[in-house]
N, C-alpha and C positions, 0 to 999 in steps of 0.2 A: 504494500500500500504506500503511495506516494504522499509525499508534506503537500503537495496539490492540492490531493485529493479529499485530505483531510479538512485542509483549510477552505476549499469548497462546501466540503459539506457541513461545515458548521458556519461558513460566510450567507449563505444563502437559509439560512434561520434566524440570523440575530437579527433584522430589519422587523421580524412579527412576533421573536421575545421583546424586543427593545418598547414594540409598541403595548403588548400584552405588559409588562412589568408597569410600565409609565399609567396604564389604566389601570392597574392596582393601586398605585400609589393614589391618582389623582380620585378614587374610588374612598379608598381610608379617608382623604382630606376632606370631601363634601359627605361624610356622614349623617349632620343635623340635618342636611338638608335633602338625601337620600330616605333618609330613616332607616331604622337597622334592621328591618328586614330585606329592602332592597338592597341594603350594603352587602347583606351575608349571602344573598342570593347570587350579586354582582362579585362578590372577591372567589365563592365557591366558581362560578364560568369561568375567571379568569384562569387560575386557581389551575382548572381542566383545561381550557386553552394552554396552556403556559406546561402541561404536562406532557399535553400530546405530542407538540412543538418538540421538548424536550426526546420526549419517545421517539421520534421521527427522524431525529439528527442521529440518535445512535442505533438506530435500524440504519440509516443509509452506510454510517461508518461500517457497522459491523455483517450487512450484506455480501459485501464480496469477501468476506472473510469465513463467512458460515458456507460460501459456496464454495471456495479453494479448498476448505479444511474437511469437507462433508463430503461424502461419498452418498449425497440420495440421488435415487431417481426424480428425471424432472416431473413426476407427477407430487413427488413429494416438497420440494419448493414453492410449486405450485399452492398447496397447501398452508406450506408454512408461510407462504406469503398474504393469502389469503386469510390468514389469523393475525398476521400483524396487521393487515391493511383492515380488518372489520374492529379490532381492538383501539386503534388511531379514528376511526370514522365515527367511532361511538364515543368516546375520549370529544371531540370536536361537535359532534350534534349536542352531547351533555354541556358543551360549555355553552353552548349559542342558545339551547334554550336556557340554561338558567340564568341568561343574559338577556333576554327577552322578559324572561320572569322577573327580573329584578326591573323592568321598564315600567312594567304593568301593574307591578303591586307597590309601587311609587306612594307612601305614605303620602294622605289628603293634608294641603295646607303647607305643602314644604317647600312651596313658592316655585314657580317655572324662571326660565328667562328673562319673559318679561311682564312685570305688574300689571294688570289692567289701569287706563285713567281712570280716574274719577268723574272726571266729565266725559267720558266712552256715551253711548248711545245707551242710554239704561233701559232695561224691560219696565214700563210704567206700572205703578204700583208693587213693584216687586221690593222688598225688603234692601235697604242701602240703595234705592234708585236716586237718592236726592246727592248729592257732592255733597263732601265736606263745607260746613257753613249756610247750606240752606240752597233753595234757589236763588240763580242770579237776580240782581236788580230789576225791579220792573216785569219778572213776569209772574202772572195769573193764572197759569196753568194752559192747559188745551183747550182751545174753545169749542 
């Protein structure tokens, strides 16, 4: 095995650790405003992302080495491939959905991007339809 080949195979993984790791951190830091269920749902996806990733660089390393050193039949690599590659796919679906999951169970009230105005278009008569301070100057309501 070649220092190439090596450094390929672990060069073309850190761009989607580098991004997986930075989404855990920035995951830990907006906690309050995550809520910690979505946090725990979000760090577990990563969590599995960041394993698979890992799993995957040393399946590539250590493939052509299970192949020179192994005397199987190709139906048998066949196989053994097909158990790394379903064990990696599952690893990756579990992270993406509990990355979805952590979307959608978003604790209520833990503010989005951006605040609505207060003078926004309010539904009439609905509770806090009035701005802070009351109506403007001068008006009477809807005629």
């Amino acid at each position: 095995m070649t220092v190439g080949y090596l450094f390929s195979g672990v060069l073309t993984h850190l761009p989607v650790l580098a991004v997986l790791i930075a989404g855990l951190a920035l995951v830990t830091s907006r906690k309050a405003r995550l809520g910690p269920r979505s946090t725990m749902l979000a760090r577990l996806g990563l969590a599995a992302l960041v394993l698979g990733e890992l799993l995957g660089a040393v399946w590539f390393i250590v493939f052509p080495q299970l192949i020179r050193s192994l005397d199987y039949r190709p139906s048998t690599y066949g196989m053994v491939t097909f158990g790394v590659g379903l064990v990696l796919s599952t690893l990756m679906a579990a992270g993406v959905g509990l990355l979805i999951a952590a979307v959608v169970t978003r604790a209520p009230g833990g503010g989005g991007p951006f605040e609505p105005s207060p003078y926004a278009f309010p539904t009439p008569g609905a509770p806090g339809s009035q701005p802070p301070g009351g109506p403007p100057p001068g008006y009477h309501g809807a005629p």
